[in-house]
C-alpha positions in Angstrom: 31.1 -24.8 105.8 28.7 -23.0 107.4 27.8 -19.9 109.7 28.6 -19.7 114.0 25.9 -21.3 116.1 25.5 -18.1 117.8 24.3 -16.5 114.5 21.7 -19.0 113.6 20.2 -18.4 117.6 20.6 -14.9 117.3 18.6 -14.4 114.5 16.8 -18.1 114.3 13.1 -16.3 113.8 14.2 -13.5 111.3 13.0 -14.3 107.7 15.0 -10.8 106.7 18.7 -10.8 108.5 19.3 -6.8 107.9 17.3 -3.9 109.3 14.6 -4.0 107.0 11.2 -4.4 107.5 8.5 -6.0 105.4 7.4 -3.2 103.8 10.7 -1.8 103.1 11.6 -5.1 101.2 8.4 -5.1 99.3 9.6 -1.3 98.4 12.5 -1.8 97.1 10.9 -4.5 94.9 8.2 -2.1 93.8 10.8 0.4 92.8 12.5 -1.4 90.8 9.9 -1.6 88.8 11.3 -5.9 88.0 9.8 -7.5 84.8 7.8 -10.9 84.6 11.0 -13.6 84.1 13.2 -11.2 85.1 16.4 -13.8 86.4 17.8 -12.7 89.6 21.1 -14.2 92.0 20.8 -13.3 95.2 24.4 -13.7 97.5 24.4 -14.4 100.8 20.2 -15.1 100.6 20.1 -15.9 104.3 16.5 -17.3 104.4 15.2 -16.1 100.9 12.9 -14.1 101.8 13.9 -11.1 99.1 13.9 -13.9 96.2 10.4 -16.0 97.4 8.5 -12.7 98.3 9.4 -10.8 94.9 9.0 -14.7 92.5 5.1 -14.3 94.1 4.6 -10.6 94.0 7.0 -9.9 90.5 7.2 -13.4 89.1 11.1 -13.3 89.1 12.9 -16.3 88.9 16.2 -16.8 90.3 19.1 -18.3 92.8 20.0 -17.7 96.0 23.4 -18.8 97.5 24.1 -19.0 101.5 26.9 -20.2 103.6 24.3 -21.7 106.5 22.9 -24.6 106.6 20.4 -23.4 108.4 18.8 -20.3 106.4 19.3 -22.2 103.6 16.6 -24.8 104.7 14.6 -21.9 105.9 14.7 -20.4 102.9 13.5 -23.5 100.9 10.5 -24.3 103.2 9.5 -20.4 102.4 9.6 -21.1 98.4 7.3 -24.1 99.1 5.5 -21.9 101.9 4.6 -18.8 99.0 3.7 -21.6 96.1 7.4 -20.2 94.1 9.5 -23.6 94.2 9.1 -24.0 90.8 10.7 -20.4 90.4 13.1 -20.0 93.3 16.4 -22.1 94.2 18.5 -22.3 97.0 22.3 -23.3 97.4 23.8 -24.0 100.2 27.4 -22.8 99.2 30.5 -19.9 99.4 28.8 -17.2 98.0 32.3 -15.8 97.8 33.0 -18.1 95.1 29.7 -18.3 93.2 29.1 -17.2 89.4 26.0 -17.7 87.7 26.1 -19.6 84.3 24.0 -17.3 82.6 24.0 -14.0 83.2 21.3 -12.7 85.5 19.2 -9.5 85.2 19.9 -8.7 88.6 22.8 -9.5 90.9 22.3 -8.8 94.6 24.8 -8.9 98.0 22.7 -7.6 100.8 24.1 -6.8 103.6 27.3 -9.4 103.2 30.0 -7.9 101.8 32.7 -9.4 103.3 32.0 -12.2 100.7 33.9 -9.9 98.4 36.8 -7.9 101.2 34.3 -4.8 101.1 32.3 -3.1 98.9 34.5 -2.9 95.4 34.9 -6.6 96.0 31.6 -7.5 95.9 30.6 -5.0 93.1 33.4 -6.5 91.2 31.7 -10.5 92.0 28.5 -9.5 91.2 29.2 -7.5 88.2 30.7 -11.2 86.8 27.6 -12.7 86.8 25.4 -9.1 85.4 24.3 -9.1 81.9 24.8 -5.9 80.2 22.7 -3.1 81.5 21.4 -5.2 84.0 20.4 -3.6 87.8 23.0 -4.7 90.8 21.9 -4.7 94.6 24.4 -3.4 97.2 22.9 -3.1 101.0 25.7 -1.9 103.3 26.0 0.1 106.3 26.8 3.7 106.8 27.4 6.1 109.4 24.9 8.2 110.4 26.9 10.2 112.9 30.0 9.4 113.7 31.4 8.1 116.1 33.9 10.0 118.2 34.9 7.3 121.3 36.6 3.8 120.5 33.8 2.2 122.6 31.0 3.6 119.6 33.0 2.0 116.9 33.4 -1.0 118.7 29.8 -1.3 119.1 28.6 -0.8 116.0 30.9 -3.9 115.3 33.5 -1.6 113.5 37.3 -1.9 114.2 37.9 1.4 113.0 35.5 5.0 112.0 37.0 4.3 108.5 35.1 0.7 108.1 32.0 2.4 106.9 31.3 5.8 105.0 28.6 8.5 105.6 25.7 8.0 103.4 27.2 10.5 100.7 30.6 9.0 100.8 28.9 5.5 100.3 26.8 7.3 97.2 30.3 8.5 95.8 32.2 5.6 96.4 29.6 3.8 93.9 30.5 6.6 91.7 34.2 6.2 91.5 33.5 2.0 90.7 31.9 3.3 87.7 28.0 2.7 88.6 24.8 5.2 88.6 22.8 5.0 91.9 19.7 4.6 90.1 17.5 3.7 93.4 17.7 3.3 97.5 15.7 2.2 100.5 17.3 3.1 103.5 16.6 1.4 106.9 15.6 3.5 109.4 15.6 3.2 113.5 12.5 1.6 113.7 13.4 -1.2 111.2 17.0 -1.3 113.2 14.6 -2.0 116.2 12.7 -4.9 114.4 15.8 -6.4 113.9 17.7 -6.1 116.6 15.0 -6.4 119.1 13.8 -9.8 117.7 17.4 -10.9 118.5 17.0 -10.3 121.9 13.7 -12.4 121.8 15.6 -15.4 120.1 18.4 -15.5 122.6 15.9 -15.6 125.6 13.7 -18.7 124.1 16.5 -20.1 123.3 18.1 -20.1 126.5 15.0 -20.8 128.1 14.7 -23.8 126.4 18.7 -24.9 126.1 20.5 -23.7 129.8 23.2 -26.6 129.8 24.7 -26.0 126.1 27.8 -25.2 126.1 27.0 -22.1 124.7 24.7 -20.9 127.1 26.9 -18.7 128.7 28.1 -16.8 125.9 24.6 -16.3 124.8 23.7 -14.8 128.0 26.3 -12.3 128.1 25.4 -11.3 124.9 21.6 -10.9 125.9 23.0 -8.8 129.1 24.5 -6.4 127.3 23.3 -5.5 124.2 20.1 -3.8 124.5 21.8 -1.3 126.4 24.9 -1.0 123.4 22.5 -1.4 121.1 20.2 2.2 122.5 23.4 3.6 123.3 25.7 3.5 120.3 24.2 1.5 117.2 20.9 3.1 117.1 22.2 6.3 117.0 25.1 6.3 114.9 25.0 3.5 112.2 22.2 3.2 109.2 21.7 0.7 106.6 20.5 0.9 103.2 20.0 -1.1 99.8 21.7 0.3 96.8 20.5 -0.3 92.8 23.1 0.4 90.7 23.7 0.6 87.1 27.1 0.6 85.2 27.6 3.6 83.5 
């Protein structure tokens, strides 16, 4: 059980695996305005970086759950890194199938929600392991203009112009699943830059460094071709944003 190679290359020197920035993270904590203690379960924590950066700057404690082997480790070196090991765990697991024990103050699915078939899926996973009242953390793509060729969805890795909303449909779908939107931090093209750019960077040092691996090749074509569908399509027409949410 774990994630494709080609995922762990792509994005092998990300500590955040969504268009976010730094600052944009640290926002979002901010915003939330998170107690001392405050327990948090993270899905899909990639290499902890929202869970390790907000136990040293909020003093949360918490879980994180990820499918890779890889981030997972990642994401335990950073705990030690940031002095918050004692605060911060990491699983390497399904987060598809994962309940907290106790419930959690806040439940979080960033940017993974195929862990729960879409959105009122993984609302409906996290909400299992929410306390009452508690804060839940959706981030999940949007269209900000859309798309009018098959080759635009396509590359904004959509199989059809219905996959994603527009930012007010996303906002009303929350609605209908019963939750207040009580917060957001929405990515924005220079944050998509960060983070697809830095992919770019990965695939080349990779390659550099690995020309005979089988996947090689694969890698290459990928490094051929999406800047330009990247500049082209995705920049333009797909956002991103985090989503606090509070049952009504």
């Amino acid at each position: 059980m774990d994630l494709p190679r080609s995922f762990t290359v792509r994005e092998s020197g990300h500590r955040i695996h969504n268009p976010f920035t730094d600052e944009k993270l640290a926002a979002l904590g901010r915003a939330l305005r998170l107690e001392p203690g405050a327990r948090v379960l993270d899905l899909a924590s990639g290499s902890g970086e929202m869970l390790c950066t907000w136990a040293r700057d909020h003093r949360v404690v918490g879980t994180g759950v990820d499918i890779s082997t890889v981030f997972t480790a990642h994401a335990r070196a950073r705990a030690v890194e940031l002095g918050v090991a004692d605060r911060v765990a990491f699983l390497h697991g399904d987060a598809a199938e994962h309940v907290s024990a106790e419930p959690v103050d806040l439940a979080s699915c960033l940017g993974a929600t195929w862990i729960g078939g879409g959105v009122p899926g993984t609302v409906r996973l996290l909400e299992r392991s929410l306390r009452p009242g508690g804060t839940m953390l959706i981030g999940h793509p949007y269209w900000r203009r859309r798309p009018e060729t098959r080759e635009a969805v396509e590359a904004c890795y959509a199989s059809s112009v219905d996959d994603f909303p527009s930012l007010d449909g996303q906002v009303a779908e929350f609605g209908a699943l019963g939750y207040d939107v009580v917060e957001m931090v929405l990515a924005d093209q220079d944050s998509w830059d960060r983070y697809r750019a830095a992919q770019w960077l990965n695939i080349r040092r990779w390659l550099d460094a690995n020309p005979d691996d089988e996947l090689a090749p694969a890698m290459r074509e990928e490094l051929t071709t999406a800047p330009v569908s990247y500049v082209r399509y995705e920049r333009e027409h797909l956002g991103w944003g985090v989503f606090a949410l509070m049952r009504r």
